[in-house]
N, CA and C atoms as an extended XYZ file, in Angstrom:
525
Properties=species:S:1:pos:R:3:atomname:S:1:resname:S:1:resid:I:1 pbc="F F F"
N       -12.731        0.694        9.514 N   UNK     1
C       -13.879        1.504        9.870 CA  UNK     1
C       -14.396        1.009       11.212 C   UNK     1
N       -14.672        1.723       12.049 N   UNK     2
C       -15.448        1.543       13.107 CA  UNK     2
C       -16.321        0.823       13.127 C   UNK     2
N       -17.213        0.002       14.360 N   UNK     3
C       -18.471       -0.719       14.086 CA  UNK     3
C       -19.750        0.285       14.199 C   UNK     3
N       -19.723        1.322       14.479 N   UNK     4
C       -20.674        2.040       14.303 CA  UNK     4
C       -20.737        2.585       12.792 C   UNK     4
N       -19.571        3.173       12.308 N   UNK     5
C       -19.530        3.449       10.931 CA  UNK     5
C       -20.392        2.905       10.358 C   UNK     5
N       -19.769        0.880       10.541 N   UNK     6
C       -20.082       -0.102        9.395 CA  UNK     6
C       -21.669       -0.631        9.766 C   UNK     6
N       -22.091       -0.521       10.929 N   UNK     7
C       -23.813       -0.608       11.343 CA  UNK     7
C       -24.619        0.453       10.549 C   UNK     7
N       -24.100        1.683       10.142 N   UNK     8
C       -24.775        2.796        9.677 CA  UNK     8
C       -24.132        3.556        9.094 C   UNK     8
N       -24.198        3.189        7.684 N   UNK     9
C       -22.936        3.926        7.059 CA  UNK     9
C       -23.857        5.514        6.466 C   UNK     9
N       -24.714        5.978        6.498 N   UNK    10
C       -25.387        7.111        6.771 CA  UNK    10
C       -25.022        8.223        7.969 C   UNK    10
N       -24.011        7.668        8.791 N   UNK    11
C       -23.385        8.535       10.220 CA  UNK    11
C       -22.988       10.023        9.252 C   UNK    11
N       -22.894       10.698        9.880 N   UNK    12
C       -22.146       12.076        9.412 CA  UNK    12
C       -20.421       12.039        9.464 C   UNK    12
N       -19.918       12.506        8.133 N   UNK    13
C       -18.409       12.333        8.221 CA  UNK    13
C       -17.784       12.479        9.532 C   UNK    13
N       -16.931       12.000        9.903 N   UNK    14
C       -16.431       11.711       11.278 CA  UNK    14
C       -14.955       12.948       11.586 C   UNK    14
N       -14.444       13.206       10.279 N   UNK    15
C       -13.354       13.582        9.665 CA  UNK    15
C       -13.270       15.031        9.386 C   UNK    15
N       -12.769       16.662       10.212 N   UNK    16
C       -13.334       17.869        9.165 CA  UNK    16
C       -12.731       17.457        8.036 C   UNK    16
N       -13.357       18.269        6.711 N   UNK    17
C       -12.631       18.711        5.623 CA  UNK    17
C       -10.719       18.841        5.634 C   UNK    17
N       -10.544       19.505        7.376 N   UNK    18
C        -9.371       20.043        7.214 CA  UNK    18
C        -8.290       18.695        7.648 C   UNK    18
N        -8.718       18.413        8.542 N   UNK    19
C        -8.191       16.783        8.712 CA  UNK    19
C        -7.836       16.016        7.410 C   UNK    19
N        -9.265       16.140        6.908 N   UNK    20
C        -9.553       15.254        5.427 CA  UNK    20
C        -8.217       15.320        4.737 C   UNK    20
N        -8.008       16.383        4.295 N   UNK    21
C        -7.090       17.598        3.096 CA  UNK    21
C        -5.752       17.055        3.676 C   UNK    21
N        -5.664       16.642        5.125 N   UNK    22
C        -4.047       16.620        5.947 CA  UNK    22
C        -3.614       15.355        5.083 C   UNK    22
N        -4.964       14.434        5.984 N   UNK    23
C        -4.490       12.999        5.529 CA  UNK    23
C        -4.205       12.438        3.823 C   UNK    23
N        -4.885       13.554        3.020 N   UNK    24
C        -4.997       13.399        1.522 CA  UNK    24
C        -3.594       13.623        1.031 C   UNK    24
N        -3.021       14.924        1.724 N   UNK    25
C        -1.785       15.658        1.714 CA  UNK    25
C        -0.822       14.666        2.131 C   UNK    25
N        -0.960       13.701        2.926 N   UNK    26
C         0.497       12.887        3.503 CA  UNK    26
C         0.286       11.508        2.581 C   UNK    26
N        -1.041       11.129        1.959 N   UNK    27
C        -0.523       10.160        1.502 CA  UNK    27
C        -0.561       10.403       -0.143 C   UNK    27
N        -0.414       11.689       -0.800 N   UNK    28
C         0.041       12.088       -1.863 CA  UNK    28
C         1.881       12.090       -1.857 C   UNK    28
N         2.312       12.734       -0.045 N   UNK    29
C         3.884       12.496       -0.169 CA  UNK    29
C         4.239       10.707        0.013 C   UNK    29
N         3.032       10.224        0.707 N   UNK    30
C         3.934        8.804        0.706 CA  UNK    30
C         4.177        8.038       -0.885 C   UNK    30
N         3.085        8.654       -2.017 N   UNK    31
C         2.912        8.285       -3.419 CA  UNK    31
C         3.854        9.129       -4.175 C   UNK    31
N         4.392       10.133       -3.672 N   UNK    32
C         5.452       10.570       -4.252 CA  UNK    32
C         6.868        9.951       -4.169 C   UNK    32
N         7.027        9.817       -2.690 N   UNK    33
C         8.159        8.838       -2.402 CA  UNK    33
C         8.319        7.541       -2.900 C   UNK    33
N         7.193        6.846       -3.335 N   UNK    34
C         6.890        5.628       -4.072 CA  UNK    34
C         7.206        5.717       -5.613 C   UNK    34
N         6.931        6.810       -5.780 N   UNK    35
C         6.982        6.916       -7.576 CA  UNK    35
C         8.826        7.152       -7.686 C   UNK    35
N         9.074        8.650       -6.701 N   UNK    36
C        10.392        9.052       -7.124 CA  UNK    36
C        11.596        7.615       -6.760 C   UNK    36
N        11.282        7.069       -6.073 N   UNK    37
C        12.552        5.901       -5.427 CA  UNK    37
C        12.325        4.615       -6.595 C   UNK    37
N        10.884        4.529       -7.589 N   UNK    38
C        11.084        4.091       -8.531 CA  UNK    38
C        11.552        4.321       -9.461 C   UNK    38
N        11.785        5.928      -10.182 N   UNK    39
C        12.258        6.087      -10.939 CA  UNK    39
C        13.748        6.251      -10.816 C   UNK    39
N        14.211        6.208       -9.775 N   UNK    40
C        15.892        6.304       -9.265 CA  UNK    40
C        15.947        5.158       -9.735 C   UNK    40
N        15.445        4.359       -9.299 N   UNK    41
C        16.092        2.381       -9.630 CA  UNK    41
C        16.326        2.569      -10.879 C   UNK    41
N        14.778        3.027      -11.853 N   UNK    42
C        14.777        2.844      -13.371 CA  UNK    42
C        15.790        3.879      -13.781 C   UNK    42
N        16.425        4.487      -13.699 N   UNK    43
C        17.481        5.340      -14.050 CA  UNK    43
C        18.745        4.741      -13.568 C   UNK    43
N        18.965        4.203      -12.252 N   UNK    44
C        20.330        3.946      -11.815 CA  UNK    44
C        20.574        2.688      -12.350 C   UNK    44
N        19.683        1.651      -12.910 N   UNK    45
C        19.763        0.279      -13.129 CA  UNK    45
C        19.055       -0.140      -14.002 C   UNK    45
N        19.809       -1.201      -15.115 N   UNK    46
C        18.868       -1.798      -15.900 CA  UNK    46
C        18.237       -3.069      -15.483 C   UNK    46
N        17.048       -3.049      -16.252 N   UNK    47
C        15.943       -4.311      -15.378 CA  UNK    47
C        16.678       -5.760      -15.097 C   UNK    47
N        16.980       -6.472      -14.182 N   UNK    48
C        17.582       -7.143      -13.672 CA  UNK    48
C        18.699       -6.973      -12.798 C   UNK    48
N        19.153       -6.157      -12.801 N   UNK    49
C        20.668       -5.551      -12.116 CA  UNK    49
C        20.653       -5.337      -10.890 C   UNK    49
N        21.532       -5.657      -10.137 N   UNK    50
C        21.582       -5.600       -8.679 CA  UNK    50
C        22.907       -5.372       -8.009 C   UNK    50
N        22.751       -4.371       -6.351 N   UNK    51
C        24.047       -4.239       -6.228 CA  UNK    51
C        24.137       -4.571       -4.687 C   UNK    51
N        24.910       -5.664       -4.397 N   UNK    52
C        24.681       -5.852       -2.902 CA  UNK    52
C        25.320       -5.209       -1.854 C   UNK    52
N        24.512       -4.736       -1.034 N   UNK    53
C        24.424       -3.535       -0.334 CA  UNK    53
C        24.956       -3.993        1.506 C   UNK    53
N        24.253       -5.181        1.739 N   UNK    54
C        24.715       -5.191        3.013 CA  UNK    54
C        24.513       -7.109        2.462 C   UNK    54
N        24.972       -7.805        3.975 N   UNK    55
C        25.025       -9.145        3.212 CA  UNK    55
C        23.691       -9.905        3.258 C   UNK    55
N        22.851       -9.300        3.699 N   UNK    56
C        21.561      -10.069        3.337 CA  UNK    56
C        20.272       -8.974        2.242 C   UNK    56
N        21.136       -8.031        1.820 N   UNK    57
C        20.332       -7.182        0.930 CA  UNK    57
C        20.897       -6.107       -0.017 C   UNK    57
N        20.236       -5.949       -1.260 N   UNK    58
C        20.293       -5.763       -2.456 CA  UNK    58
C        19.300       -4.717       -2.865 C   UNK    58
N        19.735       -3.789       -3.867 N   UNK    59
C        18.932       -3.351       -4.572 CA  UNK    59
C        18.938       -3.877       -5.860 C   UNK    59
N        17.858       -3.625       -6.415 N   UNK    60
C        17.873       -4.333       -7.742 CA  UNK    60
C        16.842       -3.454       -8.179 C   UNK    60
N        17.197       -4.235      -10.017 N   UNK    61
C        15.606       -3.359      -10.523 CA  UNK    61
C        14.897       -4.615      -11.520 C   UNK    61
N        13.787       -4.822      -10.734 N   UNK    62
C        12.809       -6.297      -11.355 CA  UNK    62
C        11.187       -5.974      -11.795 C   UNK    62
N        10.770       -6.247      -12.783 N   UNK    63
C         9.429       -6.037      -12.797 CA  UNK    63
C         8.582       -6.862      -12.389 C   UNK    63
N         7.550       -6.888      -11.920 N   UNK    64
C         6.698       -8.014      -11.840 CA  UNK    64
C         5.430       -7.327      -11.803 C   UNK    64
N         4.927       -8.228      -13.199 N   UNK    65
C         3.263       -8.192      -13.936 CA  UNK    65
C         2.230       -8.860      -13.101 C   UNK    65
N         2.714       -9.639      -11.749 N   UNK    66
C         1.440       -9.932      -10.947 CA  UNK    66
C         1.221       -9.308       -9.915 C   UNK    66
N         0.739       -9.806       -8.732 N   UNK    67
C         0.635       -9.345       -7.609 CA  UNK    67
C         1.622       -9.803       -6.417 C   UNK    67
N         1.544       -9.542       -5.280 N   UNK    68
C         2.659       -9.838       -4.481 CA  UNK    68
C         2.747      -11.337       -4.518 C   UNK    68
N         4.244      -11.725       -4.472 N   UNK    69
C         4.596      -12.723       -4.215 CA  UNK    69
C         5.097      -12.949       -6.314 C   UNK    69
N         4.496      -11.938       -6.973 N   UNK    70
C         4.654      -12.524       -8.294 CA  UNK    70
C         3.268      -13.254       -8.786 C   UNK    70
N         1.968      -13.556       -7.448 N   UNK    71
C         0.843      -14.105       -8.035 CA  UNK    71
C         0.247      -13.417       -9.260 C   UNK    71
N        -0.357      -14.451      -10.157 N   UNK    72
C        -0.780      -14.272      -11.873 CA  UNK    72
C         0.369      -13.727      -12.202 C   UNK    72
N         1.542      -13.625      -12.181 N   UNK    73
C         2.529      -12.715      -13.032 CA  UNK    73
C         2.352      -13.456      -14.877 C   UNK    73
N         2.490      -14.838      -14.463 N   UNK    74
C         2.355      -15.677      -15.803 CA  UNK    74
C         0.936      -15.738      -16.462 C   UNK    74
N        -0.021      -14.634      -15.871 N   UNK    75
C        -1.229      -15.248      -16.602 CA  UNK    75
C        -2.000      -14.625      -17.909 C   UNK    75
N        -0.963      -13.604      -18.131 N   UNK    76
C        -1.020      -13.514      -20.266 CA  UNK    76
C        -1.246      -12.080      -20.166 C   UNK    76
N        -1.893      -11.076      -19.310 N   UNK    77
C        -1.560      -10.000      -19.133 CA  UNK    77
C        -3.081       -9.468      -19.016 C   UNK    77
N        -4.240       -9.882      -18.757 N   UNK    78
C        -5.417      -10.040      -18.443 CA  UNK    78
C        -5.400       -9.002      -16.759 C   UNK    78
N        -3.901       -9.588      -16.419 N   UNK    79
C        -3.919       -8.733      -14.565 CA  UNK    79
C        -3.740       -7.700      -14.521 C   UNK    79
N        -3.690       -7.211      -15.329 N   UNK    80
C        -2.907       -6.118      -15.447 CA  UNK    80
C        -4.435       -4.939      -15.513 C   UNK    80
N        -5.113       -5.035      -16.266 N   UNK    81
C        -6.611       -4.321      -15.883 CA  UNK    81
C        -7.337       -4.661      -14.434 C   UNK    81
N        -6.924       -6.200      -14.305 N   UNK    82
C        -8.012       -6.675      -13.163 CA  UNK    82
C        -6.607       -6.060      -11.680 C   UNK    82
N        -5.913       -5.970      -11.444 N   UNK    83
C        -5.020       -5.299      -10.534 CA  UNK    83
C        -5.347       -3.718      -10.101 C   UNK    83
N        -5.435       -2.686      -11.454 N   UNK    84
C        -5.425       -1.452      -11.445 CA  UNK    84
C        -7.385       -1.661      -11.241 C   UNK    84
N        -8.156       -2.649      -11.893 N   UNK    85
C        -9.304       -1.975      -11.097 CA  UNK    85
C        -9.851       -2.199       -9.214 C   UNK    85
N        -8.883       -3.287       -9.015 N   UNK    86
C        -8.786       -3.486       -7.718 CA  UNK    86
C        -8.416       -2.459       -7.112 C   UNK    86
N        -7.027       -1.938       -7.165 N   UNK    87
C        -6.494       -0.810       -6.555 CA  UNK    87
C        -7.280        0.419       -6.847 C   UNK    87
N        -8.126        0.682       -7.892 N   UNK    88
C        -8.869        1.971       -7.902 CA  UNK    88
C       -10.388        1.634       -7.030 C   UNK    88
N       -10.732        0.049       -6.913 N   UNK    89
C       -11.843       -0.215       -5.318 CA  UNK    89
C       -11.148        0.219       -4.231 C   UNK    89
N       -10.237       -0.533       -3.837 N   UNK    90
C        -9.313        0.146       -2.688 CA  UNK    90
C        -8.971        1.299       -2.582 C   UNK    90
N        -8.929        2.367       -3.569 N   UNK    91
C        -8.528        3.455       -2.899 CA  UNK    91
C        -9.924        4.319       -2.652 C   UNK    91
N       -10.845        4.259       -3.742 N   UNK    92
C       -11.987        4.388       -2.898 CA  UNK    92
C       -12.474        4.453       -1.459 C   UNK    92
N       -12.771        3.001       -1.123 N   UNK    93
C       -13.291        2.574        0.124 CA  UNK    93
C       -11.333        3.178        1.087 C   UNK    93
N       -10.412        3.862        0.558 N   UNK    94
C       -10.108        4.124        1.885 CA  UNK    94
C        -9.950        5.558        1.946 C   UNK    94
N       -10.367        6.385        0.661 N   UNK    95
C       -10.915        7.801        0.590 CA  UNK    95
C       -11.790        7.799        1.820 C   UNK    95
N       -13.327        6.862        1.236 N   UNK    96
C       -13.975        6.810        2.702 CA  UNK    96
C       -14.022        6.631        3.499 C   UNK    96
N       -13.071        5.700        3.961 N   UNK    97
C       -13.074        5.855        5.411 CA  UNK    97
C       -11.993        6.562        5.944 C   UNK    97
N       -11.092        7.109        5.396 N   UNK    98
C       -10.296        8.061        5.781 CA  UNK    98
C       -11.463        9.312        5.904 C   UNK    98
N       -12.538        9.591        5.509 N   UNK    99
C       -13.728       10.366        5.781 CA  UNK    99
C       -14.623       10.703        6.436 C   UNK    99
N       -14.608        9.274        6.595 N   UNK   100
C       -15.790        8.639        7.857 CA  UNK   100
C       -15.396        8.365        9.099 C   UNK   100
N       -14.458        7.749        9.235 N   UNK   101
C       -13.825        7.285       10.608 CA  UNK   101
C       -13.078        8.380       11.705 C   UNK   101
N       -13.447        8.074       13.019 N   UNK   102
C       -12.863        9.169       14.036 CA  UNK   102
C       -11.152        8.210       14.139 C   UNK   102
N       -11.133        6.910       13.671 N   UNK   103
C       -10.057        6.350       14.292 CA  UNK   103
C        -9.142        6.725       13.499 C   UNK   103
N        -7.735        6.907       14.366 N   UNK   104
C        -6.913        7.138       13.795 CA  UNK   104
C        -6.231        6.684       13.390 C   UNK   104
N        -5.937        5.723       13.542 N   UNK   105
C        -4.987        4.149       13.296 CA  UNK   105
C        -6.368        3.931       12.163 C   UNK   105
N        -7.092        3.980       11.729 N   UNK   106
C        -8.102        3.717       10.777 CA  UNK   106
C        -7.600        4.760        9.622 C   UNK   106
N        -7.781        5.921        9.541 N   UNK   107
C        -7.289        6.783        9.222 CA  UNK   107
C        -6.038        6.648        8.806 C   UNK   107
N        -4.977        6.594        9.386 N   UNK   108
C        -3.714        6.284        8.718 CA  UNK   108
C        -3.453        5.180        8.079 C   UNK   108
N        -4.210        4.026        8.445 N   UNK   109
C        -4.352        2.950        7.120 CA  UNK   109
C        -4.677        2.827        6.340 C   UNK   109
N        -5.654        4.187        6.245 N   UNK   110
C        -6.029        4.309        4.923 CA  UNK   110
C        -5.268        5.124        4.156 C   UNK   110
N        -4.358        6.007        4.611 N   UNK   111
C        -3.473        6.675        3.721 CA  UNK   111
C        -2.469        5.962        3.188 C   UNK   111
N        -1.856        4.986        3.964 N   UNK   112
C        -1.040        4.210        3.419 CA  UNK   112
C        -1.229        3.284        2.543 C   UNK   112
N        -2.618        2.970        2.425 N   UNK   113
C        -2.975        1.407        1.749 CA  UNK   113
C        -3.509        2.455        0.538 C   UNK   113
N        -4.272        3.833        0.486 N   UNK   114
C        -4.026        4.515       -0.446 CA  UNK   114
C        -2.999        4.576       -1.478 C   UNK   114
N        -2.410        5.318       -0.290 N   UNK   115
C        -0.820        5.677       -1.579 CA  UNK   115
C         0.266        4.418       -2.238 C   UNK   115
N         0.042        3.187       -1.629 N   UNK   116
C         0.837        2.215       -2.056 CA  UNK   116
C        -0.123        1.856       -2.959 C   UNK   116
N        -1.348        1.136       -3.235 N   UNK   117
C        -2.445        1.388       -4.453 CA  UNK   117
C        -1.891        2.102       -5.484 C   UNK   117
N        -2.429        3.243       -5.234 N   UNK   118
C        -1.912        3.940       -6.727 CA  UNK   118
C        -1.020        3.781       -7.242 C   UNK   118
N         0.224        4.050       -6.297 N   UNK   119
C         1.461        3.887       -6.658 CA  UNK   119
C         1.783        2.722       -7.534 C   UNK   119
N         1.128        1.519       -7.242 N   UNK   120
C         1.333        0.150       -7.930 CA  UNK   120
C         0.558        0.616       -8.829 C   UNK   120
N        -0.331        1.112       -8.994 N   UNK   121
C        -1.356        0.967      -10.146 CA  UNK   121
C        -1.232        1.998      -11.497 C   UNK   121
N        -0.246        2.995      -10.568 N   UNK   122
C         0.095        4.055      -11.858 CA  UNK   122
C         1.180        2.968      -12.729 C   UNK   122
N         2.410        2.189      -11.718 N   UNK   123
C         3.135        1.249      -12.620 CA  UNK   123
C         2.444        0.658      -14.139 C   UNK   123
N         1.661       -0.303      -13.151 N   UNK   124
C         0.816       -0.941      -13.928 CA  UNK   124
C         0.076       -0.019      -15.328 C   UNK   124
N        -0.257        1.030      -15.144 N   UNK   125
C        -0.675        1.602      -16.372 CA  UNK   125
C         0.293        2.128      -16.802 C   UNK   125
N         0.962        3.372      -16.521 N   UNK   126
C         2.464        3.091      -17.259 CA  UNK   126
C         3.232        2.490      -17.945 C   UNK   126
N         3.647        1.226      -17.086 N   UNK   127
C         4.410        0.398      -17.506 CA  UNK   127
C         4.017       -0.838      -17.691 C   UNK   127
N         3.105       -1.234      -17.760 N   UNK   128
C         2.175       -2.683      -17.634 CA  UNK   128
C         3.154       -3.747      -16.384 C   UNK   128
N         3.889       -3.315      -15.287 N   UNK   129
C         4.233       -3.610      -14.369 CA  UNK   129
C         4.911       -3.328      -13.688 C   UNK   129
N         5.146       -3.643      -12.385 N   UNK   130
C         5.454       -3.011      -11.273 CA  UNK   130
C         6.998       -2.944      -10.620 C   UNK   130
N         7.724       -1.729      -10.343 N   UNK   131
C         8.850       -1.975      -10.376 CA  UNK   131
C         9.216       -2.018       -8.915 C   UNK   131
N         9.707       -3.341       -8.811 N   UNK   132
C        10.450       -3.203       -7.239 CA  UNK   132
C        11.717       -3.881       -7.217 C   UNK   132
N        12.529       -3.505       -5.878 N   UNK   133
C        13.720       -3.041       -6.333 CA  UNK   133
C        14.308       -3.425       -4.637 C   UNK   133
N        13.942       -3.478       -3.452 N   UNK   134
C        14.254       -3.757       -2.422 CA  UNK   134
C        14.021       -5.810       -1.801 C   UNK   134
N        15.312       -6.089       -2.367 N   UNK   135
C        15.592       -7.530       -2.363 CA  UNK   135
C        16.729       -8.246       -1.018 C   UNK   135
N        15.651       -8.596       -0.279 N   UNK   136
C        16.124       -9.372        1.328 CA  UNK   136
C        16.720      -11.017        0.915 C   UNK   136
N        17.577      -11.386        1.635 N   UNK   137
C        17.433      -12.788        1.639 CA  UNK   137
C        18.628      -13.040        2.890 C   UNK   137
N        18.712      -14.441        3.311 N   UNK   138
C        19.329      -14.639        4.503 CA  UNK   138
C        19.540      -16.332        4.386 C   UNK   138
N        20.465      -16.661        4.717 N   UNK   139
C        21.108      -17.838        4.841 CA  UNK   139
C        19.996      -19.116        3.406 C   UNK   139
N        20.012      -18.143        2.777 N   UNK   140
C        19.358      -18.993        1.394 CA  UNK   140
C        17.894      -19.021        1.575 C   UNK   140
N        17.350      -17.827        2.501 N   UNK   141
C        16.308      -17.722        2.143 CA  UNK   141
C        15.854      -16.561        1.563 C   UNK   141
N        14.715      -16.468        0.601 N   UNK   142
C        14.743      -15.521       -0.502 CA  UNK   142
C        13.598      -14.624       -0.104 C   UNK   142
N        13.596      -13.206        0.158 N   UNK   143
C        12.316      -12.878        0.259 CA  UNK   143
C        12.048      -12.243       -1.155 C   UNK   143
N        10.850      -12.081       -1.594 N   UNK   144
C        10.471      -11.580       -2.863 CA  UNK   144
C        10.989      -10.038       -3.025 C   UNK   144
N        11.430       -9.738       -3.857 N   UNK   145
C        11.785       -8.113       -4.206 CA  UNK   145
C        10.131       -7.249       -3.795 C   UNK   145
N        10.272       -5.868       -3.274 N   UNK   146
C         9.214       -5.318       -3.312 CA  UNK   146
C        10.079       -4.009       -3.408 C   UNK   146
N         8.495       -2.848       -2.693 N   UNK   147
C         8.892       -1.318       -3.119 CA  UNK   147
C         8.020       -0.566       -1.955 C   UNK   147
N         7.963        0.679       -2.269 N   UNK   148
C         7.823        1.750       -0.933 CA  UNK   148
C         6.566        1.358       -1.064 C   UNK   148
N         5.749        1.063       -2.570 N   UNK   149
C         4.544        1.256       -2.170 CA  UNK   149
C         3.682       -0.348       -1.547 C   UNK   149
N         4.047       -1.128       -1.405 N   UNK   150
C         4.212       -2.226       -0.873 CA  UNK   150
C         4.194       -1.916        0.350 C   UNK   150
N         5.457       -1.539        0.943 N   UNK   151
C         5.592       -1.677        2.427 CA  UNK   151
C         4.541       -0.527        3.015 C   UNK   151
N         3.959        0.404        2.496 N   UNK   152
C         2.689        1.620        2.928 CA  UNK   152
C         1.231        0.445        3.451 C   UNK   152
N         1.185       -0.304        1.954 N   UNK   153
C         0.198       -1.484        2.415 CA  UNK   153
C         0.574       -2.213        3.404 C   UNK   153
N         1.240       -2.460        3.094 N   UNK   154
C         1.473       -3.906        4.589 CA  UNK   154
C         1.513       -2.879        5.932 C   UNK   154
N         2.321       -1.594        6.081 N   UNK   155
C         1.678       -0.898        7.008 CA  UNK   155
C         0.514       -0.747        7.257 C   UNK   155
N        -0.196       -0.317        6.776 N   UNK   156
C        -1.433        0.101        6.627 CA  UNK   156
C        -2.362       -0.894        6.925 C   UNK   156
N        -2.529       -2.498        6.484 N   UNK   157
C        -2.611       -3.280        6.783 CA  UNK   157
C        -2.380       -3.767        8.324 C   UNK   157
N        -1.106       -3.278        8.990 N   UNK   158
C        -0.992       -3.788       10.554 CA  UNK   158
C        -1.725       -2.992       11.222 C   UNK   158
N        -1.672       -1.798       10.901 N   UNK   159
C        -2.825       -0.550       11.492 CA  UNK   159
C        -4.084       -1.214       11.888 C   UNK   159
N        -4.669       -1.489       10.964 N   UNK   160
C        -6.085       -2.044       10.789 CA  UNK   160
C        -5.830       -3.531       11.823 C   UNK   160
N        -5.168       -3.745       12.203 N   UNK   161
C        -4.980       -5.157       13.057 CA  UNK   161
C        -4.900       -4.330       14.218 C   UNK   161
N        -4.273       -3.652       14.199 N   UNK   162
C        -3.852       -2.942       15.689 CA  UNK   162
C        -5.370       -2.628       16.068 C   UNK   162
N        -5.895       -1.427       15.081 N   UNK   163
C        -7.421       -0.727       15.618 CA  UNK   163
C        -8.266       -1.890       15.629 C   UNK   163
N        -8.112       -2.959       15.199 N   UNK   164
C        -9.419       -3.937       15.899 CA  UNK   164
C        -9.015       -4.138       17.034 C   UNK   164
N        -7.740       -4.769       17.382 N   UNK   165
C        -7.459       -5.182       18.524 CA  UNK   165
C        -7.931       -4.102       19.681 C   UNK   165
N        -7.381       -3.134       19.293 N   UNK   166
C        -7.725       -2.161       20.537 CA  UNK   166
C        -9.133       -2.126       20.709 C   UNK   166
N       -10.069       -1.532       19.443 N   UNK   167
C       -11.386       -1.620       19.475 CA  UNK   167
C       -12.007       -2.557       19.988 C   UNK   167
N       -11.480       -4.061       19.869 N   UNK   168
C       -12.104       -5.799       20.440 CA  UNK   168
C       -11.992       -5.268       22.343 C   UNK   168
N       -10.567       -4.584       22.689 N   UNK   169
C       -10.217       -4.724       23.785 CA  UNK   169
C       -10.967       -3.462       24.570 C   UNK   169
N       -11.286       -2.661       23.971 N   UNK   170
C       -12.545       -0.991       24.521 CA  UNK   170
C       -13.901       -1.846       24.761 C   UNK   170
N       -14.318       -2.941       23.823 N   UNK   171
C       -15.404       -3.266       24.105 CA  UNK   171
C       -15.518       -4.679       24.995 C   UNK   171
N       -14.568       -5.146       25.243 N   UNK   172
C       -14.590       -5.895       26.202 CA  UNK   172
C       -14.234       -5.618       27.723 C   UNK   172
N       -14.083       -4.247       27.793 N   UNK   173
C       -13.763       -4.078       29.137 CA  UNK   173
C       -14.851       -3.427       30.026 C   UNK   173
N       -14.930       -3.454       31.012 N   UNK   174
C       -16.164       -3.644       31.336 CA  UNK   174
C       -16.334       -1.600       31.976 C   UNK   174
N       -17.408       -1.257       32.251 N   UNK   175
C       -17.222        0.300       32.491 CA  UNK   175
C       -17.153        0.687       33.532 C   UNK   175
């Protein structure tokens, strides 16, 4: 969100309706693409199974009951409410500011950090965990398995690095 937004969050939506509806519309397809490329895994593969694809990567099909990295995966299944009500704060606050905000790089981080949310969070109620299936590793180093809706966040996430930066760098320049 902008610093004017966040000084006065009373501003008038920043966003038309029709904008609104676009950005709602693209990150319903990025949550579609998230759901359908999960259910390919869960159909093409049983949970554990993997087929190596190039030499530092794999598909596979793995669940994991915590959060990235596997955090709380072991912690009795308590995360599993406290995850999905996180992701239903987050998609909130990026309804709004996908609402509020003129930025666009603001705006598109919020669609992405949207649709990867749900996407994890429909797992999670569904399936009481999360299926990912895109497994890196390289000269014995392991990166954690993840999924589409993962990589939307971590997009979405650099966005929001980018629009400060730029925003830090608009207001430091002189007029």
């Amino acid at each position: 969100m902008q610093a004017a937004d966040r000084q006065n969050p009373s501003n008038p939506p920043a966003v038309s309706w029709g904008r609104f509806g676009l950005l709602a519309a693209a990150a319903v397809v990025f949550l579609i693409l998230d759901q359908a490329t999960k259910a390919w895994i869960q159909a093409a593969f049983f949970e554990g199974e993997f087929i190596r694809v190039l030499p530092f990567f794999n598909l596979c099909h793995v669940r994991n009951t915590g959060a990235a990295f596997s955090f709380l995966s072991d912690a009795g299944g308590w995360q599993t409410a406290f995850f999905v009500t996180m992701a239903s704060v987050v998609a909130v606050i990026a309804l709004i500011t996908m609402k509020r905000t003129a930025n666009r790089f603001f705006q598109w981080a919020s669609v992405l950090i949207l649709s990867g949310a749900v996407g994890n969070a429909i797992d999670r109620v569904v399936l009481g965990s999360v299926v990912d299936f895109l497994d890196f590793h390289l000269a014995g180093w392991h990166w954690p398995a993840f999924n589409v809706a993962d990589i939307a966040i971590c997009l979405g996430a650099f966005l929001i690095v980018v629009a400060e930066f730029k925003s830090a760098k608009k207001s430091t320049t002189p007029d």
